[in-house]
Backbone of each chain as nested JSON, in Angstrom:
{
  "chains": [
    {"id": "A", "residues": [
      {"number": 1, "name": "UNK", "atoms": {"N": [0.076, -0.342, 17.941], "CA": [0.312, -1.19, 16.787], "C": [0.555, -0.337, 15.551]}},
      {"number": 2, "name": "UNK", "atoms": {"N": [1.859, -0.783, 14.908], "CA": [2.034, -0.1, 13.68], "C": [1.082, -0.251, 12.402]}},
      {"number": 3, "name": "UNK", "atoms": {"N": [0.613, 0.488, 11.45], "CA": [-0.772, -0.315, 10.653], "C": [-0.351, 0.386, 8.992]}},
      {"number": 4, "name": "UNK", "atoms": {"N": [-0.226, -0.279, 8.448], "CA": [-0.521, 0.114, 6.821], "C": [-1.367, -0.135, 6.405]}},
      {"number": 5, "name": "UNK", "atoms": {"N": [-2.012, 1.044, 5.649], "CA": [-3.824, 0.778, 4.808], "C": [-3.283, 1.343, 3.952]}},
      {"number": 6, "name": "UNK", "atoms": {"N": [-3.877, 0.59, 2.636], "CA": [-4.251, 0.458, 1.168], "C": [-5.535, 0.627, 0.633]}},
      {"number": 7, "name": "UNK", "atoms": {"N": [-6.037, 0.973, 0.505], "CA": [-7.826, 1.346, -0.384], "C": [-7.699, 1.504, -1.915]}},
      {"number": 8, "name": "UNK", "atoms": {"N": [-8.699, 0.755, -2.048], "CA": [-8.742, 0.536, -3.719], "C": [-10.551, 1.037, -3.661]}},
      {"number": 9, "name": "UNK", "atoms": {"N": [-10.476, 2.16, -3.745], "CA": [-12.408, 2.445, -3.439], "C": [-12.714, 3.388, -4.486]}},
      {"number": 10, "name": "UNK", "atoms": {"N": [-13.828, 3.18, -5.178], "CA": [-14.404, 3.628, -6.426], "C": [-14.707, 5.307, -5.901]}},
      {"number": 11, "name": "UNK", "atoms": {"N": [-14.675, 6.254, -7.566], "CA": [-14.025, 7.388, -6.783], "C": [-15.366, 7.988, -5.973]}},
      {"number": 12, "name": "UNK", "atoms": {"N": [-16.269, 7.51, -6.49], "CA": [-17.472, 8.008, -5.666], "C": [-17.011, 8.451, -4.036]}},
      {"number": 13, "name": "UNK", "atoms": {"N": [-16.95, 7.386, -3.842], "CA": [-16.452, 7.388, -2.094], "C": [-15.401, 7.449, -1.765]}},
      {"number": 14, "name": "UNK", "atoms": {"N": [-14.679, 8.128, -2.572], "CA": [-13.09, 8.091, -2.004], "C": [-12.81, 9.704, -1.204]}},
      {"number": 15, "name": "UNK", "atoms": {"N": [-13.747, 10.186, -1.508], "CA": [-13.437, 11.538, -0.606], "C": [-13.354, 11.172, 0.823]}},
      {"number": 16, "name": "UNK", "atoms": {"N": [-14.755, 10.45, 1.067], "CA": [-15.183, 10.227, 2.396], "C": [-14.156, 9.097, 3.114]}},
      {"number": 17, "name": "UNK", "atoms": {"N": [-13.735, 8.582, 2.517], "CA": [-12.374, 7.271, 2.466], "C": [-11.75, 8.188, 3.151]}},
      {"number": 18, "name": "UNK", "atoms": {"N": [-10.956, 8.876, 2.364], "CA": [-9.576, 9.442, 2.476], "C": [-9.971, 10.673, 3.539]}},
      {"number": 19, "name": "UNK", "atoms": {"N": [-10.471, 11.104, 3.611], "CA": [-11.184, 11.867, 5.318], "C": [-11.602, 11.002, 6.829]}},
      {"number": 20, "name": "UNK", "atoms": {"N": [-11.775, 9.767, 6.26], "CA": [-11.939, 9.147, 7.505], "C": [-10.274, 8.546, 7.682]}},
      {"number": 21, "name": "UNK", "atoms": {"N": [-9.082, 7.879, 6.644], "CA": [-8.734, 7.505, 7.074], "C": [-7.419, 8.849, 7.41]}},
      {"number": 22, "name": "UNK", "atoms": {"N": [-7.486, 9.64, 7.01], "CA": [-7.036, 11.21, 7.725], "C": [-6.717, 11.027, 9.218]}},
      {"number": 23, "name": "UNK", "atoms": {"N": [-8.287, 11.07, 9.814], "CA": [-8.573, 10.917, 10.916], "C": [-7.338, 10.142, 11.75]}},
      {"number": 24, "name": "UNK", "atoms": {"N": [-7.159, 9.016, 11.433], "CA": [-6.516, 8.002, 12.328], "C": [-4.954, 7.884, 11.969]}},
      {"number": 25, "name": "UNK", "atoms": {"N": [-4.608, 8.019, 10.718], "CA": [-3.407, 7.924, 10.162], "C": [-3.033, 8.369, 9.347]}},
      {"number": 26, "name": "UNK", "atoms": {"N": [-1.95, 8.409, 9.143], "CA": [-0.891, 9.803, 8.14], "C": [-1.294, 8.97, 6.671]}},
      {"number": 27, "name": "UNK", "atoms": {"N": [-1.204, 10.307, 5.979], "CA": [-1.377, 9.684, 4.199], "C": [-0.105, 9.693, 3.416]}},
      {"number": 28, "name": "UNK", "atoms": {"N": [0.33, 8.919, 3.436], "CA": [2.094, 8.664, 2.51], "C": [1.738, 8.39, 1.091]}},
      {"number": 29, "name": "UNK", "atoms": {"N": [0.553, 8.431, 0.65], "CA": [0.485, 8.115, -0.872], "C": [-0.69, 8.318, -1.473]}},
      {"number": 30, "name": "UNK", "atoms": {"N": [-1.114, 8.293, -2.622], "CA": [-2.351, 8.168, -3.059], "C": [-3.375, 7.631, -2.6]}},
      {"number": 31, "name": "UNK", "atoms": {"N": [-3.559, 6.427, -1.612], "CA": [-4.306, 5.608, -1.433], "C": [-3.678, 4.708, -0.343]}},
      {"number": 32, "name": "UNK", "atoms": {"N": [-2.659, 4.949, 0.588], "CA": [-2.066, 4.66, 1.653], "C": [-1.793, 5.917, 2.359]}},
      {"number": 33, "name": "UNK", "atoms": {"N": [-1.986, 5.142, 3.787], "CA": [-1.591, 5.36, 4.872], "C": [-0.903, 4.741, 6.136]}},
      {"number": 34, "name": "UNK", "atoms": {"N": [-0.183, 5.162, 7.106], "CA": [0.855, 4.673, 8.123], "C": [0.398, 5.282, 9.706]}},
      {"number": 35, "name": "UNK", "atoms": {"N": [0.934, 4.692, 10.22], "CA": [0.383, 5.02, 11.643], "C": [0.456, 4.479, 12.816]}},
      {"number": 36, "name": "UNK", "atoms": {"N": [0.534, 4.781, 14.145], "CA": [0.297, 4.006, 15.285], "C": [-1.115, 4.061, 15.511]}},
      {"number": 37, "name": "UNK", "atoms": {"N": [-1.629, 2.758, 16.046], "CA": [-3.042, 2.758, 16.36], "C": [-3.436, 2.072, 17.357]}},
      {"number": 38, "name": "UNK", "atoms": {"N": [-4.028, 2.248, 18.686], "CA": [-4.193, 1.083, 19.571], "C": [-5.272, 0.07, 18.781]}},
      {"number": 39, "name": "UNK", "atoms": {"N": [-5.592, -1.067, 19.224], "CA": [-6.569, -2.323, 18.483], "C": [-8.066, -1.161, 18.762]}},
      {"number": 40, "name": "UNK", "atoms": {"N": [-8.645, -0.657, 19.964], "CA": [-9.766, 0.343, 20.255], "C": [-9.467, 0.831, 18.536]}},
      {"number": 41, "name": "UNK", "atoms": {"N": [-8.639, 1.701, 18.487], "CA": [-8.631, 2.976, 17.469], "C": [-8.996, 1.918, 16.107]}},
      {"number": 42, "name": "UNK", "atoms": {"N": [-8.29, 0.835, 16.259], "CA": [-8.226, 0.263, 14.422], "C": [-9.517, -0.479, 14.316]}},
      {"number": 43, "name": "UNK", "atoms": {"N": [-10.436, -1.013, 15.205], "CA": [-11.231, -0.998, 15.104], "C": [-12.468, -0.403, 15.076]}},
      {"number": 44, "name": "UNK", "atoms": {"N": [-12.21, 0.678, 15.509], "CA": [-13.35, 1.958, 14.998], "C": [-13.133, 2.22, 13.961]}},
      {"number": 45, "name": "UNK", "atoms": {"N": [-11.843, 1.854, 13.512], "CA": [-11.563, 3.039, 11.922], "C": [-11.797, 1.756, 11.277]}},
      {"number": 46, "name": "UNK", "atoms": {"N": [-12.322, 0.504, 10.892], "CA": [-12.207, -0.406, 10.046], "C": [-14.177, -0.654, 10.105]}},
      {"number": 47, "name": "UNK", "atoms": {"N": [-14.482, -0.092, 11.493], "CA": [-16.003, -0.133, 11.463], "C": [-16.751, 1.041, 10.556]}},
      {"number": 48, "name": "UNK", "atoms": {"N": [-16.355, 2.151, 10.998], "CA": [-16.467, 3.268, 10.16], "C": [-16.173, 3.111, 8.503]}},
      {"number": 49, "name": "UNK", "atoms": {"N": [-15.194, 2.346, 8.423], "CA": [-14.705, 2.609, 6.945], "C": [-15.74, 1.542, 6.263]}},
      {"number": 50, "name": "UNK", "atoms": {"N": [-16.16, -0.224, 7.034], "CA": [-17.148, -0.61, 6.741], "C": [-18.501, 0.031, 6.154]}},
      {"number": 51, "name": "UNK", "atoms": {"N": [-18.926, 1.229, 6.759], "CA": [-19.721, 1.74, 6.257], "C": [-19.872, 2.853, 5.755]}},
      {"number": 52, "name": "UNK", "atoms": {"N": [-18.65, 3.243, 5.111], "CA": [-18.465, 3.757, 3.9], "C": [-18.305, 2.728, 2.37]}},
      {"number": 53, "name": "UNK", "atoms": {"N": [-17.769, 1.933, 2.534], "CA": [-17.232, 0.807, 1.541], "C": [-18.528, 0.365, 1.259]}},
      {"number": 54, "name": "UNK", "atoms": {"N": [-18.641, -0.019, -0.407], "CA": [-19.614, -0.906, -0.751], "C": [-18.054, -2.65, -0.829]}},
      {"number": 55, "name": "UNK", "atoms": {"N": [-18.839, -3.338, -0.1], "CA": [-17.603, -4.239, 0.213], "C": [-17.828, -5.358, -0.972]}},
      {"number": 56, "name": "UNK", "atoms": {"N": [-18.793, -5.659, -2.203], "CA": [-19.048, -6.174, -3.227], "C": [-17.53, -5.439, -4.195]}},
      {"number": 57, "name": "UNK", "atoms": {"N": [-17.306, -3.793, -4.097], "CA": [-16.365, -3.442, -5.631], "C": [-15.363, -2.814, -4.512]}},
      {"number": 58, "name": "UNK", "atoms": {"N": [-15.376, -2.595, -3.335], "CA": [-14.65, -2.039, -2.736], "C": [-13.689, -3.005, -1.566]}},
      {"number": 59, "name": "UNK", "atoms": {"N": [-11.534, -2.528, -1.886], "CA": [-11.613, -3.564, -0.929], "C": [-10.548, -2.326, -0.448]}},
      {"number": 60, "name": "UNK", "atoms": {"N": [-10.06, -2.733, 1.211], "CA": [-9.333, -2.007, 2.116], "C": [-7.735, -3.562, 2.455]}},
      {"number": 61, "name": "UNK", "atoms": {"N": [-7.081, -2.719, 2.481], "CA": [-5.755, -3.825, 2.698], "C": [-5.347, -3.646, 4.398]}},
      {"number": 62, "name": "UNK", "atoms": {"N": [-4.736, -4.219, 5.255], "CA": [-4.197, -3.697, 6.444], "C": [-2.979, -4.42, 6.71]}},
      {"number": 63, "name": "UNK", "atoms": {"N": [-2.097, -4.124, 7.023], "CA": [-0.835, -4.601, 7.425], "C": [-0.617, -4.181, 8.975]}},
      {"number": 64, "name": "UNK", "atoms": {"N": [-0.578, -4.368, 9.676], "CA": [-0.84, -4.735, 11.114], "C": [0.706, -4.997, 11.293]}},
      {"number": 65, "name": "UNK", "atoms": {"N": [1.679, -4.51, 12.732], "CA": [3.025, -5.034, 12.649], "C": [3.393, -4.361, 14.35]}},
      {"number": 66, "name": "UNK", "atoms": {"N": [3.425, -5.128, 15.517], "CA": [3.251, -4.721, 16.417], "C": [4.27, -3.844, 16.754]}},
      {"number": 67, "name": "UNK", "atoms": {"N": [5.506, -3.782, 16.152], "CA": [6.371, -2.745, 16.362], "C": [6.931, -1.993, 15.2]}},
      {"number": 68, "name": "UNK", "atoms": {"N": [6.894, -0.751, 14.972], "CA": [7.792, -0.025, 13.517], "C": [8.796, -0.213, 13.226]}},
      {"number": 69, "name": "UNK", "atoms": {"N": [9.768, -0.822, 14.324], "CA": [11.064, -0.973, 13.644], "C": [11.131, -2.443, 12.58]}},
      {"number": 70, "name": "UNK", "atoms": {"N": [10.029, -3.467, 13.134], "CA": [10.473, -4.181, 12.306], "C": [10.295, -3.961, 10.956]}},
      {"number": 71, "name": "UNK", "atoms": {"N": [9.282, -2.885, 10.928], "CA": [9.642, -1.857, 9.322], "C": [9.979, -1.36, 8.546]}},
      {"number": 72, "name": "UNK", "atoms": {"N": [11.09, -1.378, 7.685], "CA": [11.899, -0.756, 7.232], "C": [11.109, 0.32, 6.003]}},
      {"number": 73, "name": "UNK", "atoms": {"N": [10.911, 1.667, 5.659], "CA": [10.349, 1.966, 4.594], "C": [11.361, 2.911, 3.387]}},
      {"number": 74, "name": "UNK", "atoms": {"N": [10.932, 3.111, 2.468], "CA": [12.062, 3.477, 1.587], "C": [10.809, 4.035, 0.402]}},
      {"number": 75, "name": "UNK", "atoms": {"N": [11.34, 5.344, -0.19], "CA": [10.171, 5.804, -1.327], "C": [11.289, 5.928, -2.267]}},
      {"number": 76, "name": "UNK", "atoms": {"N": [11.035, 5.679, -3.252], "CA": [11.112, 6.123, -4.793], "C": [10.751, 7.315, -5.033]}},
      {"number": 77, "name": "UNK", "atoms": {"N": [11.449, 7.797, -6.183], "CA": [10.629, 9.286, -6.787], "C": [9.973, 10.333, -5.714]}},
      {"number": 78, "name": "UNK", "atoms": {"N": [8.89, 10.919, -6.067], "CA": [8.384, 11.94, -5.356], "C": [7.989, 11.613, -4.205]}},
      {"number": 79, "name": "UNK", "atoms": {"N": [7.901, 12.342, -3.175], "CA": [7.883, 12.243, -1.994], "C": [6.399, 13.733, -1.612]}},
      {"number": 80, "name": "UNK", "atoms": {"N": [5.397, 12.764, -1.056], "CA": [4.55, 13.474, -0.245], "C": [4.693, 14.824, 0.39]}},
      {"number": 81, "name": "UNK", "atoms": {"N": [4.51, 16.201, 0.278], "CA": [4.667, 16.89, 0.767], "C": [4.376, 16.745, 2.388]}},
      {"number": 82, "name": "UNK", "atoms": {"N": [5.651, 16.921, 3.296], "CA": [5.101, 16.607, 4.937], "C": [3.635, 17.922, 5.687]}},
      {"number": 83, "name": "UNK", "atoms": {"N": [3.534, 18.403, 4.334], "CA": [2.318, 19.131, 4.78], "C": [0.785, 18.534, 4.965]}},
      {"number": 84, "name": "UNK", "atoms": {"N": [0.883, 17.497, 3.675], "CA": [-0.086, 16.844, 3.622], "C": [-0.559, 15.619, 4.749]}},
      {"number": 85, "name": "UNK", "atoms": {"N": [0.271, 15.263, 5.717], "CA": [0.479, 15.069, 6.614], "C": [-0.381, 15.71, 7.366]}},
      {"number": 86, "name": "UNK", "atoms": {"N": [-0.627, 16.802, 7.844], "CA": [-0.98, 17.572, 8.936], "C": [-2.84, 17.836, 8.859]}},
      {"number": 87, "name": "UNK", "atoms": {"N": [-3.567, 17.269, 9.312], "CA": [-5.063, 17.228, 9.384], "C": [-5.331, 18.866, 9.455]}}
    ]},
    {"id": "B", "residues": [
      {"number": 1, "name": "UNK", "atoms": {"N": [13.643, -11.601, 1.781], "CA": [12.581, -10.335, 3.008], "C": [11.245, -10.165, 2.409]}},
      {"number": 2, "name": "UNK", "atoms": {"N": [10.551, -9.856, 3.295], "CA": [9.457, -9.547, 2.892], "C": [8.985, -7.939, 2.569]}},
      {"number": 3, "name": "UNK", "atoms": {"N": [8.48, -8.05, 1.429], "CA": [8.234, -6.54, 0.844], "C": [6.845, -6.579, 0.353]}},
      {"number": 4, "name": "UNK", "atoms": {"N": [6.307, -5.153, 0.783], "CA": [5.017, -4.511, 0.316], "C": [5.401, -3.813, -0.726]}},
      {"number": 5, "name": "UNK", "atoms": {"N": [4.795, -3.28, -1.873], "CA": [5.588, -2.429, -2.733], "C": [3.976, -1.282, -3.25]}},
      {"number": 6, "name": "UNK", "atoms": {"N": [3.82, -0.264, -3.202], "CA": [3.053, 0.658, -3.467], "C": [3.319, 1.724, -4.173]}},
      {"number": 7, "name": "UNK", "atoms": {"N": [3.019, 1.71, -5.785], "CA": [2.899, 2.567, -6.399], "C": [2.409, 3.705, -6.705]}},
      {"number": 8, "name": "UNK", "atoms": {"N": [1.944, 4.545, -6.979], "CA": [1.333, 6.221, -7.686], "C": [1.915, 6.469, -9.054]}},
      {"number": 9, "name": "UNK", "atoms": {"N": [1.638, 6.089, -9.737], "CA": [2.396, 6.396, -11.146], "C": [1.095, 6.631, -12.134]}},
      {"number": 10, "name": "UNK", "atoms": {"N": [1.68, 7.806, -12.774], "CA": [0.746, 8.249, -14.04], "C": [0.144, 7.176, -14.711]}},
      {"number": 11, "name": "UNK", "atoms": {"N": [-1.231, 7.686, -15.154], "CA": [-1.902, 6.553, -16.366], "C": [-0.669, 5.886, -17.21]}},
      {"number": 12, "name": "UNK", "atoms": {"N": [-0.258, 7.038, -17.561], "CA": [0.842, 5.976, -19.02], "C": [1.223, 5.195, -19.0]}},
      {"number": 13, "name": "UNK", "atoms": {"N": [2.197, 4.757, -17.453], "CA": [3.163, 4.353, -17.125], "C": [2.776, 3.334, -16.67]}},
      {"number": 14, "name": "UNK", "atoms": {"N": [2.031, 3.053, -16.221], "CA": [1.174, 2.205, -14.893], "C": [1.277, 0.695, -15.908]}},
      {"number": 15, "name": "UNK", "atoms": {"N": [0.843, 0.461, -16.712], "CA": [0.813, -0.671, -17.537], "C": [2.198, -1.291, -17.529]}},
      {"number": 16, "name": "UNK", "atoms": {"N": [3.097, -0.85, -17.826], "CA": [4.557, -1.014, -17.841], "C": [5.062, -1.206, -16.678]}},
      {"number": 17, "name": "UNK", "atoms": {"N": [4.856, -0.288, -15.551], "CA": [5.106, -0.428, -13.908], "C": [5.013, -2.106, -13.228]}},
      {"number": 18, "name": "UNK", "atoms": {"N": [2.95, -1.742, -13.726], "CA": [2.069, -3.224, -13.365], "C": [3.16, -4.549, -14.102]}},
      {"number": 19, "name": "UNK", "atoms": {"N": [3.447, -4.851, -14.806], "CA": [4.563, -5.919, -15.852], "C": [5.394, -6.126, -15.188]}},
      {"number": 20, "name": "UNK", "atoms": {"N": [6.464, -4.898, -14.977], "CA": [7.35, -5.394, -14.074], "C": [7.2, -5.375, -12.575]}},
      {"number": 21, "name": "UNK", "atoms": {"N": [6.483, -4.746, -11.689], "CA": [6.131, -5.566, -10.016], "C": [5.811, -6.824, -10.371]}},
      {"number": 22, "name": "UNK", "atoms": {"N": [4.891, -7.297, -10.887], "CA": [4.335, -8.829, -11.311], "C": [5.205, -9.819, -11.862]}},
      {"number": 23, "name": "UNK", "atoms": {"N": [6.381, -9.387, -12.103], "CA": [7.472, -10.538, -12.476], "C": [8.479, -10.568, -10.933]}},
      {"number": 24, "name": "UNK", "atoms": {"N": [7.954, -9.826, -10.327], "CA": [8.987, -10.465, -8.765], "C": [7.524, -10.03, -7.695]}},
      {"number": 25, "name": "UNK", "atoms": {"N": [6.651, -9.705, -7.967], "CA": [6.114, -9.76, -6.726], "C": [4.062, -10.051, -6.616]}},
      {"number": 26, "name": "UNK", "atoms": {"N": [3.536, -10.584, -5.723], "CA": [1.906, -10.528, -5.72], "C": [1.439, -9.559, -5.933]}},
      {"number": 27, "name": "UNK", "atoms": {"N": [0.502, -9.474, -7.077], "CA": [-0.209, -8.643, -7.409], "C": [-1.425, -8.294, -6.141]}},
      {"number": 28, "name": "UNK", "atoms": {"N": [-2.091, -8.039, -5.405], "CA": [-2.917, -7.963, -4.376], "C": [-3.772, -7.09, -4.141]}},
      {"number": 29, "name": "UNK", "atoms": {"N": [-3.886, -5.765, -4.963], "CA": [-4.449, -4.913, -5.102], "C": [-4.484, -4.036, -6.264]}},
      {"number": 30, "name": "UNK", "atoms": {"N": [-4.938, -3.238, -6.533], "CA": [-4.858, -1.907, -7.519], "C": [-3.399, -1.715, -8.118]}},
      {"number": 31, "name": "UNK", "atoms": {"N": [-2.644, -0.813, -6.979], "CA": [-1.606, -1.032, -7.126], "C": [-0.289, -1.057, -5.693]}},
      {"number": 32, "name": "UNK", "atoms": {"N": [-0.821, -2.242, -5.512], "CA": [-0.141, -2.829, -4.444], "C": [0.437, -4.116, -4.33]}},
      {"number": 33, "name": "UNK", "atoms": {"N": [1.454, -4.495, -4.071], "CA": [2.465, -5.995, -4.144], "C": [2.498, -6.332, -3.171]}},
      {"number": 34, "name": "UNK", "atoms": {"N": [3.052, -7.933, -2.863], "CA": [3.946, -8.489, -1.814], "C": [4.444, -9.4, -1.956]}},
      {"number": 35, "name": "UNK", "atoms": {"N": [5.562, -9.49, -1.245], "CA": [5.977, -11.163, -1.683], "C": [7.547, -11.011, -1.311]}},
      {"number": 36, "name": "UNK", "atoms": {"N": [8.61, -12.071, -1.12], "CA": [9.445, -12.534, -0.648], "C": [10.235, -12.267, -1.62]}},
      {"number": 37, "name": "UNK", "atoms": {"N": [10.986, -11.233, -1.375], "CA": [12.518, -11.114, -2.355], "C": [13.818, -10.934, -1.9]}},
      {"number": 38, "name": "UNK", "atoms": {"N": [14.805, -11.509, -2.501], "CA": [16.435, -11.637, -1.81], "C": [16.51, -10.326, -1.845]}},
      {"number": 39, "name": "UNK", "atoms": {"N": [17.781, -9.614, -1.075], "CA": [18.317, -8.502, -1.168], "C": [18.445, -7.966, -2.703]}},
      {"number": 40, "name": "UNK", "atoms": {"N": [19.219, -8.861, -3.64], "CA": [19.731, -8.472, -4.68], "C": [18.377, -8.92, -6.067]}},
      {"number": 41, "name": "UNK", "atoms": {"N": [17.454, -9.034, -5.912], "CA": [16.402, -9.322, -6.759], "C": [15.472, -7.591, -6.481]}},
      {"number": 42, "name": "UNK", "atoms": {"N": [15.867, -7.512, -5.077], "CA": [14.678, -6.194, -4.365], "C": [15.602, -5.103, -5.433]}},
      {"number": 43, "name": "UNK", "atoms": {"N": [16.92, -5.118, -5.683], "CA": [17.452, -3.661, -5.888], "C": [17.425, -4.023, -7.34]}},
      {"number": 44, "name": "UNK", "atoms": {"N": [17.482, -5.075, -8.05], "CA": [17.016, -5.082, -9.528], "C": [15.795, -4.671, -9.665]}},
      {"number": 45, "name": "UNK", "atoms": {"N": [14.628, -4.781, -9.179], "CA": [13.007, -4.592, -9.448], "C": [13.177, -3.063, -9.463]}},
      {"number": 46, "name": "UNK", "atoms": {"N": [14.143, -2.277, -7.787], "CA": [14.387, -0.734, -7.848], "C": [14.699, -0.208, -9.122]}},
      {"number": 47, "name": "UNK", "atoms": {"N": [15.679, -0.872, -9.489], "CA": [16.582, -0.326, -10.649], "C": [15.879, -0.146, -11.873]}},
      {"number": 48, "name": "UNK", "atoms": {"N": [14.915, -1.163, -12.362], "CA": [14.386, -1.774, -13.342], "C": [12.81, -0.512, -13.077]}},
      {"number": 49, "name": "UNK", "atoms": {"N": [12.461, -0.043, -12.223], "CA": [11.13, 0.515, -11.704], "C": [12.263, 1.954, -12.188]}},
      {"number": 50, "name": "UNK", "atoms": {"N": [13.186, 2.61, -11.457], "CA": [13.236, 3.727, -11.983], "C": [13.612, 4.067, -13.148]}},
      {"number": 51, "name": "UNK", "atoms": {"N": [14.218, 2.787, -14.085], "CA": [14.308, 3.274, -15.608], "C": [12.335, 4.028, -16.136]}},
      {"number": 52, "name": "UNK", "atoms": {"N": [11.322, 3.271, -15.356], "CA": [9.972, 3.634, -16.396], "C": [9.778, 4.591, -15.017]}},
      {"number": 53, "name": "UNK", "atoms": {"N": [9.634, 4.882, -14.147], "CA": [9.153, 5.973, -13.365], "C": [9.674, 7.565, -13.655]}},
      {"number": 54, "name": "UNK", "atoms": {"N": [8.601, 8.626, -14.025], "CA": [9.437, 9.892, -13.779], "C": [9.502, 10.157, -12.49]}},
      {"number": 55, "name": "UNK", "atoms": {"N": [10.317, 10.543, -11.776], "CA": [10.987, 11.077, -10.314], "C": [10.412, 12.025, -9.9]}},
      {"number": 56, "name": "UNK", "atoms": {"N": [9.658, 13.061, -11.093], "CA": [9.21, 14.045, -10.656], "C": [7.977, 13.905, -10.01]}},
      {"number": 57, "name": "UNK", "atoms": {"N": [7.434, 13.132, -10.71], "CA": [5.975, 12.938, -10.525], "C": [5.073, 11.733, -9.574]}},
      {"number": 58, "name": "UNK", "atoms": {"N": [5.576, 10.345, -10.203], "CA": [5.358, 9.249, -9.946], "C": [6.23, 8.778, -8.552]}},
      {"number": 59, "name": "UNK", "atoms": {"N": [5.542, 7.971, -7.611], "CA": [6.405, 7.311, -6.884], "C": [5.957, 6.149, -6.367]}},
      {"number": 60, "name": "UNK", "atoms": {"N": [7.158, 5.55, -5.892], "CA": [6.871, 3.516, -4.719], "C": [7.442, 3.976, -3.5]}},
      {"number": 61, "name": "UNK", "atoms": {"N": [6.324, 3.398, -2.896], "CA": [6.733, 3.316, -1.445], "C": [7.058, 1.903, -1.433]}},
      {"number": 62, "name": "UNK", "atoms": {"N": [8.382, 1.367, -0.302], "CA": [8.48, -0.145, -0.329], "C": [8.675, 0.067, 1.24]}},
      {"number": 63, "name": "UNK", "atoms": {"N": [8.022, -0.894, 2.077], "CA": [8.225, -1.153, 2.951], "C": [8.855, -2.913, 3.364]}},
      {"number": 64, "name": "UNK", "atoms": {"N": [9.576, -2.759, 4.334], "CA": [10.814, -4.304, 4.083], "C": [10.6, -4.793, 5.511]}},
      {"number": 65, "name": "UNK", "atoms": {"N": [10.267, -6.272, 6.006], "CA": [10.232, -6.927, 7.088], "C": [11.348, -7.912, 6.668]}},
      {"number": 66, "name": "UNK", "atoms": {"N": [11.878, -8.191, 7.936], "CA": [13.08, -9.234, 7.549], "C": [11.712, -10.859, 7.629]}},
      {"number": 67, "name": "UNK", "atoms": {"N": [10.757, -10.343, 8.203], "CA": [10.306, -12.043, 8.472], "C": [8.649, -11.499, 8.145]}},
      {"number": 68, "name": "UNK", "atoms": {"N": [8.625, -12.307, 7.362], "CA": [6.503, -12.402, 7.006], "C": [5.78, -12.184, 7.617]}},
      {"number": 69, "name": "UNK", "atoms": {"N": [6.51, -12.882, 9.053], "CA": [5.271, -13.249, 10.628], "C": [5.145, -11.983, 11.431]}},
      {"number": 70, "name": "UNK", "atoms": {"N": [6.251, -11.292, 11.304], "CA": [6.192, -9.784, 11.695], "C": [4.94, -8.46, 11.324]}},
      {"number": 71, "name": "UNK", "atoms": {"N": [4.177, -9.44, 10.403], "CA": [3.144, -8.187, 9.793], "C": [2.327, -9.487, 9.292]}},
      {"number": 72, "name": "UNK", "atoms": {"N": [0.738, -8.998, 10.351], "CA": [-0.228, -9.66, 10.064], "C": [-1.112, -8.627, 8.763]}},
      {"number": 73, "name": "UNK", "atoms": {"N": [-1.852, -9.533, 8.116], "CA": [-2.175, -8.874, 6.88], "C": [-3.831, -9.122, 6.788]}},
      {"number": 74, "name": "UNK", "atoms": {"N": [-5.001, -8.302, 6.671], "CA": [-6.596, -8.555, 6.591], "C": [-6.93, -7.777, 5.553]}},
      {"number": 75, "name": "UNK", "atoms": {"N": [-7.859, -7.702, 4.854], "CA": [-8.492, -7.237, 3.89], "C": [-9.907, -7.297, 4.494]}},
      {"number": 76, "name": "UNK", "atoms": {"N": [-10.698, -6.245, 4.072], "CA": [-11.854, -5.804, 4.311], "C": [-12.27, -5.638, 2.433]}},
      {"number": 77, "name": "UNK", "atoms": {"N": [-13.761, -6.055, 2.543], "CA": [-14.211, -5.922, 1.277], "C": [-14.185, -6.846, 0.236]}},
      {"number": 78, "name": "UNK", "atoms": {"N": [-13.891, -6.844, -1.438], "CA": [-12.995, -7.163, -2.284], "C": [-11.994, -8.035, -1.89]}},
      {"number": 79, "name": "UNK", "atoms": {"N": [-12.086, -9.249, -2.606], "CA": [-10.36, -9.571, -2.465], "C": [-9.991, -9.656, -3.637]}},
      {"number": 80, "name": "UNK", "atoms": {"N": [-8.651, -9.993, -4.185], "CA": [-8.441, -9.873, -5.791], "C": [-8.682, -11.47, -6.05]}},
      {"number": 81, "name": "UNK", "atoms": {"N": [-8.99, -11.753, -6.816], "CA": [-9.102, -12.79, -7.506], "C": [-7.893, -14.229, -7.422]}},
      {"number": 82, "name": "UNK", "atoms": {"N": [-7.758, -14.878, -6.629], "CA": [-6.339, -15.443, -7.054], "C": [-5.784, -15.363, -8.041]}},
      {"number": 83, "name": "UNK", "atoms": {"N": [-6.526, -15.858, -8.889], "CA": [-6.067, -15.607, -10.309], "C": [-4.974, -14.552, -10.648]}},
      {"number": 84, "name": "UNK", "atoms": {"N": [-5.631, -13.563, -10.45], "CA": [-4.836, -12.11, -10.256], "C": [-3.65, -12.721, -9.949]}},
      {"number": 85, "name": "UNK", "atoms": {"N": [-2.877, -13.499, -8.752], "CA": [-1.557, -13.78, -8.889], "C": [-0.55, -14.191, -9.317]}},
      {"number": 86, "name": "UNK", "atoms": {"N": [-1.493, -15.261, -10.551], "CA": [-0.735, -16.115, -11.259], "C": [-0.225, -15.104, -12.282]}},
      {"number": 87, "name": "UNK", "atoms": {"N": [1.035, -15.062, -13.275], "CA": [1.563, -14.783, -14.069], "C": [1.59, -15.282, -15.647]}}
    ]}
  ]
}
């Protein structure tokens, strides 16, 4: 399954955020990421991220899309170094 | 079509950015959109986004489904306020 995550997480915990969601999927932005994920994988990474998140000020977005092509993506301006990419 | 739209743009800018996504699209996060735009409304919002974006620095990721149903959507945490959508 193709998956887009969004995190809007206070910066306290955004280290630990952005290291867990490392783990599972590529980082295309400040606060997004892209990826294939089986349902196993996205649900470990949404359990895990549960308990990182205070879920009262903290929220996580997911876009779920069973195939990439029906994806089309397109960036503006600067573009992610494909290094940052690489765990 | 349906479009996600994801920003990174400097403090400065971001106020000005936020104004115009919100006149064609859901506000839904920090800085994250969605919402249903014709072909020729999507490349005005482009057009209209890189007059206030610097290229160097700042960027949007847009990702494009021809159909809504193609990308299931969950939030964990936070949700924004409806409110937040109205204009």
């Amino acid at each position: 399954m193709y998956v887009i995550l969004v995190y809007d997480i206070e910066q306290k915990r955004v280290g630990k955020m952005l290291k867990l969601c490392r783990q599972y999927l590529n980082w295309i932005q400040n606060s997004v990421f892209e990826g294939d994920l089986t349902d196993v994988k996205l649900n470990e990474l949404i359990h895990k991220a549960g308990g990182i998140m205070n879920k009262e000020k903290d929220s996580m977005i997911l876009f779920k899309s069973r195939q990439e092509k029906w994806l089309e993506k397109g960036v503006v301006g600067r573009e992610k170094n494909e290094l940052d990419n690489l765990i």
